[in-house]
Backbone as JSON, one array per atom type, in Angstrom:
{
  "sequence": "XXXXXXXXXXXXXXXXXXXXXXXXXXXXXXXXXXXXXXXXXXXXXXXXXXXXXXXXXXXXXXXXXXXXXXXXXXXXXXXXXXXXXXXXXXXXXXXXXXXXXXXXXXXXXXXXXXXXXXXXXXXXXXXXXXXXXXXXXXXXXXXXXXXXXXXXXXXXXXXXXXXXXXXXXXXXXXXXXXXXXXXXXXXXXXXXXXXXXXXXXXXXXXXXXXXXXXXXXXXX",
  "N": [[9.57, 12.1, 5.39], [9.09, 8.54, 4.88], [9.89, 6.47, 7.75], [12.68, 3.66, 7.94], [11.43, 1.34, 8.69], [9.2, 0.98, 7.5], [9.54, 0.58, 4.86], [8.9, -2.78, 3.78], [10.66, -5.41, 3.07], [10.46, -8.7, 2.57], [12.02, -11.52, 2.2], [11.92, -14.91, 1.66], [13.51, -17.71, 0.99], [14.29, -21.36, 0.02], [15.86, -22.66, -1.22], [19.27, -23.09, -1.38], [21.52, -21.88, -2.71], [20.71, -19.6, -3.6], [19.65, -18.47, -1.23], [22.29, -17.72, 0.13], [23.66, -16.17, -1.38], [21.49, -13.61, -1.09], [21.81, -13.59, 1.39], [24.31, -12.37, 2.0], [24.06, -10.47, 0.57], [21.95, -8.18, 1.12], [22.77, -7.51, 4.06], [24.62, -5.79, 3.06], [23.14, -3.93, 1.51], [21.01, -3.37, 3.65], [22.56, -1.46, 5.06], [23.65, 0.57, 3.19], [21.16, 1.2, 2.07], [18.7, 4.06, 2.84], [15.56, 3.57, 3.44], [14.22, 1.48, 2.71], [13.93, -1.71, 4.35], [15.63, -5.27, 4.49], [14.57, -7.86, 5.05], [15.55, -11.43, 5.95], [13.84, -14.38, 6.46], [13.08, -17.32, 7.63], [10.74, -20.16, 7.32], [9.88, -20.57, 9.9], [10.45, -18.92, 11.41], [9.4, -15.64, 12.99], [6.98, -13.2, 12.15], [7.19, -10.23, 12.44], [7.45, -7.66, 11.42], [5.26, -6.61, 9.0], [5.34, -7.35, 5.64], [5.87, -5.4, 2.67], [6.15, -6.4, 0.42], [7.56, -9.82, -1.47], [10.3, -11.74, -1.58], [10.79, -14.62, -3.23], [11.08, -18.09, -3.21], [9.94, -21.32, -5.7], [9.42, -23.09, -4.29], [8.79, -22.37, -1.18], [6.97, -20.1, -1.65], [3.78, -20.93, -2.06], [3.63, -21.59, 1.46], [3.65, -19.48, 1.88], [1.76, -17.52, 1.07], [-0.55, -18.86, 2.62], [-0.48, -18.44, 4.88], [-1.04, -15.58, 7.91], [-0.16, -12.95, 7.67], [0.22, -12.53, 4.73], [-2.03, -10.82, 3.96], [-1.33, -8.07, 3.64], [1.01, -8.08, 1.66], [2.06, -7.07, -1.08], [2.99, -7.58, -3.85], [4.79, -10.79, -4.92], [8.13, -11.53, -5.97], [8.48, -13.56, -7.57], [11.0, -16.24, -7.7], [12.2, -18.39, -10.21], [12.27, -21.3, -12.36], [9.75, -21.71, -13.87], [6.63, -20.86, -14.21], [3.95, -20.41, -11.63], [0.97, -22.53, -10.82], [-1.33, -20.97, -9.41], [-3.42, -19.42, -7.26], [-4.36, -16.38, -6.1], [-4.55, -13.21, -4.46], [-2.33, -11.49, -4.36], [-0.37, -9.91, -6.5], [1.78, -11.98, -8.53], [5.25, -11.77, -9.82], [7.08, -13.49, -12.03], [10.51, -14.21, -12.38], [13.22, -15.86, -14.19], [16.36, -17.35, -13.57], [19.68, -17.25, -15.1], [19.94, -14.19, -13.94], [20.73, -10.44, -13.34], [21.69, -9.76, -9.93], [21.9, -7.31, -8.87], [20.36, -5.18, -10.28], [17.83, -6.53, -10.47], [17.17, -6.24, -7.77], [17.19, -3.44, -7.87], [15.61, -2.56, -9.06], [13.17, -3.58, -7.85], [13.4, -1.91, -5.67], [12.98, 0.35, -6.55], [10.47, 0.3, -7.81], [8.97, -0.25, -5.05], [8.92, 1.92, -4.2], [8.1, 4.28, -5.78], [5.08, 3.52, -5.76], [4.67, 3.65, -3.04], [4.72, 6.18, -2.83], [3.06, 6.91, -4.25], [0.31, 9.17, -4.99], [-3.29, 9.1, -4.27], [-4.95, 9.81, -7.0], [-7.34, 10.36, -8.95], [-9.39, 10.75, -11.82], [-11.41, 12.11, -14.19], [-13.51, 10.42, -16.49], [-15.4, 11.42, -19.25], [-18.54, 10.11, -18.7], [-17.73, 8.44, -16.79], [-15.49, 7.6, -13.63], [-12.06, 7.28, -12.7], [-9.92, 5.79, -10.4], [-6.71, 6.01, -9.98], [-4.4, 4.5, -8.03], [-6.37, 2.73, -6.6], [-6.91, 1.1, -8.49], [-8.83, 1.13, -9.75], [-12.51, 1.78, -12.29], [-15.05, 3.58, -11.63], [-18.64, 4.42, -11.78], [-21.53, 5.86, -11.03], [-23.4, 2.98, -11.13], [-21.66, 1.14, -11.51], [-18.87, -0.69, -10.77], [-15.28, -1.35, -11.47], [-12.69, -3.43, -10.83], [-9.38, -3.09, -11.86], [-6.48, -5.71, -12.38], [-2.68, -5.44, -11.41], [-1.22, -4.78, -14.12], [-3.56, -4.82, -15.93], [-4.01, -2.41, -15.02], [-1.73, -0.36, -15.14], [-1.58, -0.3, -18.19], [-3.72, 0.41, -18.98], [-3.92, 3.05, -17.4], [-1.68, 4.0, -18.33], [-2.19, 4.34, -21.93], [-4.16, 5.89, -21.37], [-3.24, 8.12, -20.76], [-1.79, 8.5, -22.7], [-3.0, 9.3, -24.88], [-2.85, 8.48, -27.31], [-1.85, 6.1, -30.09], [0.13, 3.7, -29.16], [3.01, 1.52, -29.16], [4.08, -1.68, -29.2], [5.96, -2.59, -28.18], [6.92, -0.03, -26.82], [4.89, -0.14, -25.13], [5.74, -2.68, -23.7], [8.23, -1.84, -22.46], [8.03, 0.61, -20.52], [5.93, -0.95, -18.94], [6.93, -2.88, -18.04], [9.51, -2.91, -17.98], [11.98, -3.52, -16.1], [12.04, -6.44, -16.66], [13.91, -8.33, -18.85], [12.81, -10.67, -20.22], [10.42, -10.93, -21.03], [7.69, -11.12, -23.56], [6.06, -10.45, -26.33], [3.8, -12.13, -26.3], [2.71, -11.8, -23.96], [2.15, -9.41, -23.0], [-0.19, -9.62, -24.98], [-1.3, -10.71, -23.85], [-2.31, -9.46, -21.49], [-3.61, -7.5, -23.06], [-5.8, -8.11, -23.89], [-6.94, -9.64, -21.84], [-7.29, -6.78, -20.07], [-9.26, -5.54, -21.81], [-11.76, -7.39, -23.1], [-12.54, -7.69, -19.85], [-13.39, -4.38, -19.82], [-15.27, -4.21, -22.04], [-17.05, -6.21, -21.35], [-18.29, -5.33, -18.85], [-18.61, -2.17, -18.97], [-19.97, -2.36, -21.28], [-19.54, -1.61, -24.04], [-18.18, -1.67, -27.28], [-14.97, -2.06, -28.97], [-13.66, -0.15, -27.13], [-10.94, -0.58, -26.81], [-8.4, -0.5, -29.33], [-6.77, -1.93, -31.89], [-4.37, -1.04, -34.04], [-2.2, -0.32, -36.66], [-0.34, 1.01, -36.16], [-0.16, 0.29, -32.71], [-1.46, 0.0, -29.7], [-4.46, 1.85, -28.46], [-6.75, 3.7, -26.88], [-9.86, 4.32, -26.71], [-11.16, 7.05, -25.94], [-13.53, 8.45, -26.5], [-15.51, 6.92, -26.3], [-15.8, 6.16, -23.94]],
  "CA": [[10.02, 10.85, 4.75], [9.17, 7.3, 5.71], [10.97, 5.85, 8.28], [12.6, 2.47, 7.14], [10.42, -0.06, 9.01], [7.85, 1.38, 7.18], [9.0, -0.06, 3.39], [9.9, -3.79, 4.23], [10.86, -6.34, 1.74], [11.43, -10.07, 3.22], [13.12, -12.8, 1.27], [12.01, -16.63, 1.91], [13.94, -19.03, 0.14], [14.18, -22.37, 1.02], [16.85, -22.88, -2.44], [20.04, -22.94, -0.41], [22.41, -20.93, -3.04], [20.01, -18.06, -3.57], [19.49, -17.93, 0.63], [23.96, -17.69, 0.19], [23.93, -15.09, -1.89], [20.9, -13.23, -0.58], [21.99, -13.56, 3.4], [25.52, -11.5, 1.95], [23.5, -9.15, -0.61], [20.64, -7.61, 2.29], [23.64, -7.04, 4.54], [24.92, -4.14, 1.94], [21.55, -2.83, 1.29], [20.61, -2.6, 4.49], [23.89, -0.2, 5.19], [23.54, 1.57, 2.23], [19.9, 1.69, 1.74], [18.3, 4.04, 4.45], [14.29, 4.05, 3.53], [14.14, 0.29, 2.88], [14.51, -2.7, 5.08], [15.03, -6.15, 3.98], [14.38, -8.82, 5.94], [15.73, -12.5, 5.48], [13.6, -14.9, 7.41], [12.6, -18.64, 7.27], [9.0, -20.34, 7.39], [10.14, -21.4, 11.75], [10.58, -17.19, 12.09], [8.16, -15.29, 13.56], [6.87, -12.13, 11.59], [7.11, -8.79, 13.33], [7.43, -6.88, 10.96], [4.68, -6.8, 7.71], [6.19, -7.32, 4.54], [5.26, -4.99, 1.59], [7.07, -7.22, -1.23], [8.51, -11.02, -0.46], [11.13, -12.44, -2.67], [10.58, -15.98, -2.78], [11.2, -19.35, -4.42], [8.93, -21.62, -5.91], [9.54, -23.77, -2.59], [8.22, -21.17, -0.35], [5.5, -19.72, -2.32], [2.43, -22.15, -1.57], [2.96, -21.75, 2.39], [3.34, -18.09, 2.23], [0.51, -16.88, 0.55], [-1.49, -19.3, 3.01], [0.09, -17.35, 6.1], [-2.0, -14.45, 8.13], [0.5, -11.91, 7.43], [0.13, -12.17, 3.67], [-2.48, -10.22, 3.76], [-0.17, -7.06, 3.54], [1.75, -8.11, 1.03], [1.63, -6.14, -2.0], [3.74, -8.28, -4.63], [5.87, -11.57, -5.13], [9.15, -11.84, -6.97], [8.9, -14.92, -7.7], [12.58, -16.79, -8.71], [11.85, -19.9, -10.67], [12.76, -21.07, -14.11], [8.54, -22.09, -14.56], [5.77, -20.11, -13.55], [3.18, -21.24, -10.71], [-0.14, -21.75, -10.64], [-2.05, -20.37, -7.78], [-5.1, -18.74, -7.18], [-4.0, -15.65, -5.19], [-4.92, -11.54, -5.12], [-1.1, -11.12, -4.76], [0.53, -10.06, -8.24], [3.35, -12.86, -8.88], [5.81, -11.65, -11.06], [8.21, -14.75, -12.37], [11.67, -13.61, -12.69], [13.97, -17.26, -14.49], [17.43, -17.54, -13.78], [20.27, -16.15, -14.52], [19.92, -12.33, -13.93], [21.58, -9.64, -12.47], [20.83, -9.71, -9.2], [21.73, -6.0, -8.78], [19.39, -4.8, -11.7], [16.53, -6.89, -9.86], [16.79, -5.29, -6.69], [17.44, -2.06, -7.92], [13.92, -2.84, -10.07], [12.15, -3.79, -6.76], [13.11, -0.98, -4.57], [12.24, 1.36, -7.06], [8.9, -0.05, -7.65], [8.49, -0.11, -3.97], [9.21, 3.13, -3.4], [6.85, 4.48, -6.66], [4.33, 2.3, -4.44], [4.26, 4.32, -1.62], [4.37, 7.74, -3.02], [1.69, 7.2, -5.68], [-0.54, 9.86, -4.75], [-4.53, 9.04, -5.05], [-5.27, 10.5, -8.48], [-9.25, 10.3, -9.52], [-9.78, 11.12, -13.43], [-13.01, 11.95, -15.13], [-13.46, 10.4, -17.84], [-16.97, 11.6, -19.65], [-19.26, 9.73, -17.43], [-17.09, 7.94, -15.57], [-14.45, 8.19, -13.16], [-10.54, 5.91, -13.0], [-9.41, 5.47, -9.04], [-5.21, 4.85, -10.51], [-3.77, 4.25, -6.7], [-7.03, 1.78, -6.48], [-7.11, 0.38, -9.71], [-10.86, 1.35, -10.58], [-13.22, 2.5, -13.06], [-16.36, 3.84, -12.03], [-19.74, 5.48, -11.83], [-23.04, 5.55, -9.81], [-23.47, 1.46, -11.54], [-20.74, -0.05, -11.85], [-17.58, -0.6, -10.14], [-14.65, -2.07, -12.04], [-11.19, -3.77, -10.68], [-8.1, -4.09, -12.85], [-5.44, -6.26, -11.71], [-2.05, -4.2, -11.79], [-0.7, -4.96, -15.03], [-4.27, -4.07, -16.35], [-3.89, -0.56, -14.32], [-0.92, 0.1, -15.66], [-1.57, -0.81, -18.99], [-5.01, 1.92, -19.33], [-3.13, 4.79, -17.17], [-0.03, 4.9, -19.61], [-2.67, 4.59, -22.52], [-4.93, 6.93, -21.11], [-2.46, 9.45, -20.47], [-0.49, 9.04, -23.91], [-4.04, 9.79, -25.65], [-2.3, 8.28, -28.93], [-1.86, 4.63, -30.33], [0.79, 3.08, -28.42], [3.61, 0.54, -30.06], [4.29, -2.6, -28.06], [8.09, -2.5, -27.75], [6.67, 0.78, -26.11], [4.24, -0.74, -24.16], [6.62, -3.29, -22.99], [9.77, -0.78, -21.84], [7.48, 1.41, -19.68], [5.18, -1.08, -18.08], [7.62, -4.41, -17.58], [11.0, -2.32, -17.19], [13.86, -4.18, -15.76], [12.64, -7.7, -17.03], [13.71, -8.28, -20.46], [12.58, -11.5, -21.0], [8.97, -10.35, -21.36], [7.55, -10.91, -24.6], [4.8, -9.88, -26.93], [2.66, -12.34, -25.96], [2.84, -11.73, -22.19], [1.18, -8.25, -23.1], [-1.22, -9.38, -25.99], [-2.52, -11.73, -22.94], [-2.92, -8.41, -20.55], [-4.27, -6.45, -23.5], [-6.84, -9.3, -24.31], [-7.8, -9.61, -20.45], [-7.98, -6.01, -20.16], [-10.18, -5.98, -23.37], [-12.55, -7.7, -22.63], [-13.14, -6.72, -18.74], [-13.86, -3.33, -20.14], [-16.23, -4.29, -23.18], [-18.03, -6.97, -20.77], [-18.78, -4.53, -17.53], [-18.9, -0.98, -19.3], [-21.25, -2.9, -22.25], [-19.1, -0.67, -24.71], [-17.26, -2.45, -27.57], [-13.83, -1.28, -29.74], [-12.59, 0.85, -26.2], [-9.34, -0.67, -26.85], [-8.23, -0.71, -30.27], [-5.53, -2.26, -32.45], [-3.87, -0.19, -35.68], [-0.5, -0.71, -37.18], [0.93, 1.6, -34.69], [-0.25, -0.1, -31.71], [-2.85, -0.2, -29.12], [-5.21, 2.8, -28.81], [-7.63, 3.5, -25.77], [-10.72, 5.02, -27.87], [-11.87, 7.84, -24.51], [-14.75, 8.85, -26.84], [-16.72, 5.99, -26.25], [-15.81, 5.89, -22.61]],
  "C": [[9.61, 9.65, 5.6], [10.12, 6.57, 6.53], [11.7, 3.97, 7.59], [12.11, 1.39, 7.47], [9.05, 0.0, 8.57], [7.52, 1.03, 6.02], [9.89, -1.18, 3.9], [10.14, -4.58, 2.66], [11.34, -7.5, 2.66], [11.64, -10.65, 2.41], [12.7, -14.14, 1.84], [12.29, -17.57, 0.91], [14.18, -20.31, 1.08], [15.91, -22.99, -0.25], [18.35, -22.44, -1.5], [22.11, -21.81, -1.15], [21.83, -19.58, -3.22], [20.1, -17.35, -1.98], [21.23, -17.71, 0.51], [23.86, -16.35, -0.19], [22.45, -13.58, -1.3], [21.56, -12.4, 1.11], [23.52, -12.18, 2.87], [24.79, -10.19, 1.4], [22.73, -8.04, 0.56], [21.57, -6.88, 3.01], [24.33, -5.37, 4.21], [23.99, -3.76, 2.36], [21.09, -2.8, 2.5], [21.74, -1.17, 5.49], [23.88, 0.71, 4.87], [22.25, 2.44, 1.79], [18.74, 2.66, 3.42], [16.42, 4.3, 4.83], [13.61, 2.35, 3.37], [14.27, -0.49, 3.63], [14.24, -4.12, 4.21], [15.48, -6.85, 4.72], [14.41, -10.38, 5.16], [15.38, -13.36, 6.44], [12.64, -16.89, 6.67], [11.34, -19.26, 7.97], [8.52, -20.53, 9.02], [9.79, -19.61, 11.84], [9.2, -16.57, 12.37], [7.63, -13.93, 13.38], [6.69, -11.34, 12.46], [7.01, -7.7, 12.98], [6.86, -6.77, 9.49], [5.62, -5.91, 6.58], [5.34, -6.38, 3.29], [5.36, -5.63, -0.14], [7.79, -8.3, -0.44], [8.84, -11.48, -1.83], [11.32, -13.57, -2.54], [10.96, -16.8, -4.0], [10.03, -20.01, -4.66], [8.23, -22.7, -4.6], [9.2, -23.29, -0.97], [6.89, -20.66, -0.68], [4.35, -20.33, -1.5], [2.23, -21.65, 0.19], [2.86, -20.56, 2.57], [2.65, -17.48, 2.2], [-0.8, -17.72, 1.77], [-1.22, -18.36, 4.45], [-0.89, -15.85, 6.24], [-1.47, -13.41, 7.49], [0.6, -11.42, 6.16], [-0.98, -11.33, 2.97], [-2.33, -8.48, 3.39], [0.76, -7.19, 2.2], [1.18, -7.75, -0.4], [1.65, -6.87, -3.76], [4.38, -9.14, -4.36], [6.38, -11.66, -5.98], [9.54, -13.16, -6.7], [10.31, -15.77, -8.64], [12.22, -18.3, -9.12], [11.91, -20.11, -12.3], [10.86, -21.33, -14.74], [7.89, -20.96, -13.54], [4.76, -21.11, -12.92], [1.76, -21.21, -10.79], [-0.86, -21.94, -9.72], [-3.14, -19.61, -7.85], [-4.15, -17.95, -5.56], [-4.56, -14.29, -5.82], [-3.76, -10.94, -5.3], [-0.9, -11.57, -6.51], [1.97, -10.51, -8.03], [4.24, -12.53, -10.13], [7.4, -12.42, -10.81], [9.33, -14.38, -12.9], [12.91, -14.91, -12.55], [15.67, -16.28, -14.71], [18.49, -17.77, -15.03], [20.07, -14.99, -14.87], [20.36, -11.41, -13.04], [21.15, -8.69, -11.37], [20.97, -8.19, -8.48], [20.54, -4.86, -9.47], [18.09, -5.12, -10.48], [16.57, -6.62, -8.67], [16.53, -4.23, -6.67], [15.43, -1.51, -8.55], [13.15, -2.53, -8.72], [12.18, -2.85, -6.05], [12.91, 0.29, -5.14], [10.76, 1.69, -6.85], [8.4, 0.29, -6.28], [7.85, 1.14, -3.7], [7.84, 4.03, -4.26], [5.37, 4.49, -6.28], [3.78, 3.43, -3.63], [4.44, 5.85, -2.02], [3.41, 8.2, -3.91], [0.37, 7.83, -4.85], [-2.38, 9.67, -5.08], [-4.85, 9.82, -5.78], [-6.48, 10.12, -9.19], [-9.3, 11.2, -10.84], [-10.92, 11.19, -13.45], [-12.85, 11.63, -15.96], [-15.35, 10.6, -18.55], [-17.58, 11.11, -17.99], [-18.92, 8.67, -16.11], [-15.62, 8.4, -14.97], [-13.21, 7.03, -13.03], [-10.05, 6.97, -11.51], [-7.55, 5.14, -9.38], [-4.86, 4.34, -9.39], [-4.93, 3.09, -6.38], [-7.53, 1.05, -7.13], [-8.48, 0.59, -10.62], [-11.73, 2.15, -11.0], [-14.44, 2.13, -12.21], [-17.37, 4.57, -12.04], [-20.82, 5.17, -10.67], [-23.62, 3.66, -9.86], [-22.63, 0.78, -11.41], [-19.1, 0.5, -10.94], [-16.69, -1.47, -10.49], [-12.99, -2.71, -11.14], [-10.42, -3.83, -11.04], [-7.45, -4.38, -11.95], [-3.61, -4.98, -12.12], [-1.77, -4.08, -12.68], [-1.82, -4.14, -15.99], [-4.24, -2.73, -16.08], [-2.97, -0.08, -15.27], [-0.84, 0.5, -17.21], [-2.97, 0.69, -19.78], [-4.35, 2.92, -18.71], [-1.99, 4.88, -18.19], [-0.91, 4.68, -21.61], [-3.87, 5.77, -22.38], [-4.42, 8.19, -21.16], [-1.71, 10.11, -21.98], [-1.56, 9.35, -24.75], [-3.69, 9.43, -27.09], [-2.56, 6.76, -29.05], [-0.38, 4.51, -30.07], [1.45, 1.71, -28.78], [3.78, -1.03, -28.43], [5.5, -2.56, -27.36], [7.74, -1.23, -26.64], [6.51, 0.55, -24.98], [5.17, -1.78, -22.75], [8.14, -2.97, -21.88], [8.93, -0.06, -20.63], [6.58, 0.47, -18.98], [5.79, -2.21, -17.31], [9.33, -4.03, -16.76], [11.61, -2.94, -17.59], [13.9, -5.62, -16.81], [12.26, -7.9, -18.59], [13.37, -9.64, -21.29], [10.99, -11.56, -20.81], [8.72, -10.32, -22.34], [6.26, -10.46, -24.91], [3.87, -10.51, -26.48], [2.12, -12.55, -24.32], [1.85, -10.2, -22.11], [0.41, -8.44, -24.23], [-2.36, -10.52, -24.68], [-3.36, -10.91, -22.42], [-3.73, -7.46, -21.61], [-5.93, -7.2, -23.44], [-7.65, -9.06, -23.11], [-8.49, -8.2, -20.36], [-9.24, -5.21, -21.46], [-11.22, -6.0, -23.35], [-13.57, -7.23, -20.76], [-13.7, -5.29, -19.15], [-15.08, -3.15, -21.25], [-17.38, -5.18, -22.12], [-18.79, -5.91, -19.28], [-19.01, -3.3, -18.36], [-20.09, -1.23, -20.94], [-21.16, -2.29, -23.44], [-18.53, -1.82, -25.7], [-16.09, -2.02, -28.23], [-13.33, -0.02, -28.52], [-11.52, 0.4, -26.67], [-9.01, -1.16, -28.24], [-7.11, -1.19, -30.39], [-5.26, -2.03, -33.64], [-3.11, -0.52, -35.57], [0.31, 0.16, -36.63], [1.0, 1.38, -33.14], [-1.82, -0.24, -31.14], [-2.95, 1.66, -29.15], [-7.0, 2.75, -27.52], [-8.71, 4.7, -26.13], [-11.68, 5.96, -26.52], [-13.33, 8.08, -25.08], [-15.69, 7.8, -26.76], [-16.71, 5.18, -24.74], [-17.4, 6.56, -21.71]]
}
């Protein structure tokens, strides 16, 4: 088993009721929780320990991602009633007030944990090959990236080999947060969509029928 300085999670808020309730919440979970650590530290502190996930405000954000150490970092839960925009390789996922801030931890240290036991798993598909633990399709030509949402989004269509409803789609790839709507995944289907018709030079891989999406392998 991993020791627990081994899955961190820090917290930088600069929002002075979230850092309240936070500074009491961590306290528990680090008692109770014994494979996690979470670390509550402010922009003066002096990292020692790389973060795998940082729970931040929108007031934090900006200098964190510019910071050496963010190079490690896997994900931000970002708390903010708007979403930000940034040019980053970290995946920001925007989680608006109020929500139960048990639920959204319980979310994150799942995920974490998922994270770190996801076994590298290499598929064939026909003539190419899908990297899931490194997000990528490819072959002797081409080498593809999805972002995670895209990953996620072709392994749980790849795997379900069927046409795939959204409400579906949405329960298994978003989870905890329920204010996720349809067009939050007709964006990621779209993106991933296209990336796959524009690099693999294929077109109709990802279909849409009246029972959902549909990831067409025979023309992979």
């Amino acid at each position: 088993m991993l020791q627990k300085s081994e899955k961190i999670i820090c917290i930088r808020l600069q929002n002075l009721v979230l850092k309240k309730v936070f500074t009491e919440l961590i306290l528990i979970l680090n008692a109770e929780i014994d494979d996690v650590e979470f670390i509550l530290f402010n922009s003066s502190d002096k990292i020692t320990k790389l973060p795998h996930y940082v729970i931040s405000d929108k007031e934090s954000i900006i200098q964190l991602i510019d910071e050496d150490f963010s190079k490690t970092i896997k994900k931000i839960f970002l708390i903010s009633s708007t979403p930000i925009d940034i040019k980053t390789n970290i995946e920001i996922i925007n989680y608006d007030l109020p929500f139960k801030f048990l639920n959204f931890i319980e979310y994150i240290i799942s995920d974490l944990r998922q994270n770190f036991n996801k076994q590298n798993k290499i598929i064939s598909i026909n003539k190419l090959s899908y990297d899931e633990s490194a997000r990528k399709i490819f072959n002797e030509k081409i080498s593809l990236i999805l972002t995670e949402k895209e990953n996620e989004i072709f392994c749980y269509l790849l795997e379900s080999g069927r046409s795939v409803g959204k409400n579906v789609l949405l329960k298994n790839i978003w989870k905890y947060n329920e204010g996720i709507d349809t067009h939050t995944l007709e964006t990621h289907i779209y993106s991933l969509r296209k990336k796959l018709e524009k690099n693999l030079e294929i077109k109709n891989i990802l279909e849409h029928n009246d029972k959902g999406y549909l990831l067409n392998k025979t023309l992979l």
